[in-house]
C-alpha positions in Angstrom: 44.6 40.6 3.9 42.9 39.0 7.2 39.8 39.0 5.1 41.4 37.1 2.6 43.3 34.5 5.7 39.5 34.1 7.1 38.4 32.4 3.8 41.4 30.6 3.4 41.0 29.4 6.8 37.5 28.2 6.4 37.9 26.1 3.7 41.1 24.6 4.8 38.6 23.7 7.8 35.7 22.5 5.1 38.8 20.4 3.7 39.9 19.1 6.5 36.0 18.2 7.9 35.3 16.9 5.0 38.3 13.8 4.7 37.5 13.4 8.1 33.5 12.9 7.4 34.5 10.5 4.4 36.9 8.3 6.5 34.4 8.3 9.2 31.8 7.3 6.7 33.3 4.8 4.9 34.6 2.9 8.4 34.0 -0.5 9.3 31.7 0.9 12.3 30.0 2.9 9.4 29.3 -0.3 7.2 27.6 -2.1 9.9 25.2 0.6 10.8 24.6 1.0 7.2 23.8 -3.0 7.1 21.8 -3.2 10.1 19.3 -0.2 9.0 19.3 -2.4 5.7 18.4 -5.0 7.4 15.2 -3.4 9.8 14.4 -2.0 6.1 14.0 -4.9 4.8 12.1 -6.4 7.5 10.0 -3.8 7.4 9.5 -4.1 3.7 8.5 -7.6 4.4 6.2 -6.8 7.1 4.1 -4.1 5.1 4.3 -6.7 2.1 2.2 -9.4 4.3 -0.1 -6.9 5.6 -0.7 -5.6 2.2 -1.5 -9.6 0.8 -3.5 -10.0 3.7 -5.6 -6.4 3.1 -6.0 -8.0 -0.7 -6.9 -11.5 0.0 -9.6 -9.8 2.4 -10.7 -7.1 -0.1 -11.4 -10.1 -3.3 -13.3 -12.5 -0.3 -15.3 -8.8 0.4 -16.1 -8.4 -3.8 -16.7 -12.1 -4.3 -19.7 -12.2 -1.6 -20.8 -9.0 -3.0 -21.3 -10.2 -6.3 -23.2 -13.5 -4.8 -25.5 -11.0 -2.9 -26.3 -9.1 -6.4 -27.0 -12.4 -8.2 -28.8 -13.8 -5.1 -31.3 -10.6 -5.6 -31.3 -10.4 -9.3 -32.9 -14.4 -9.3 -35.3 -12.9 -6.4 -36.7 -10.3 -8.4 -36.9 -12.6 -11.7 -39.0 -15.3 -9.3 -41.2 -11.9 -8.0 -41.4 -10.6 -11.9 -42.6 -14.5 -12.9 -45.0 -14.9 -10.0 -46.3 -11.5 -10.7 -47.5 -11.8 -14.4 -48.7 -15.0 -13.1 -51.1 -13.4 -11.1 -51.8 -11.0 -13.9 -52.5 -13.6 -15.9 -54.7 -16.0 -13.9 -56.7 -12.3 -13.1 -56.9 -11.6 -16.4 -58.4 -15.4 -17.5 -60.6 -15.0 -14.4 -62.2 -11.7 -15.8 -62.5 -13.3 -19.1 
């Protein structure tokens, strides 16, 4: 029989924790902290967001001069490939 009292005892004092938690919870006091940690969330959010634009905007200025190196090379190698079988050429007419 006591063993039987222990349990009903317990969750008479789950029951009775657990009102209390959801009135405590769903306080005015409650709702504020719930808005204020919205609030530093969403700031946060915000902050992340403009470090995230500014990582982007960085990375496409990073790709873009890239891409002007490779084509700055590419037309320095076609001038070097010209002037060579220039050189060939006039070699070539010389030996002739």
């Amino acid at each position: 029989m006591a063993f039987n009292c222990g349990k009903l005892c317990t969750f008479a004092a789950g029951l009775l924790f657990g009102t209390a938690g959801i009135k405590v919870l769903s306080s005015r006091d409650a709702k504020k902290i719930y808005t204020h940690a919205t609030a530093a969330t969403l700031r946060a959010k915000d902050s992340v967001m403009k470090t995230v634009n500014t990582v982007k905007e960085n990375c496409e200025d990073i790709y873009a001069e890239a891409k002007q190196i490779n084509a700055d090379r590419e037309a320095e190698d076609a001038d070097c490939i010209i002037g060579d079988a220039a050189i060939e050429t006039a070699e070539a007419a010389a030996e002739s």
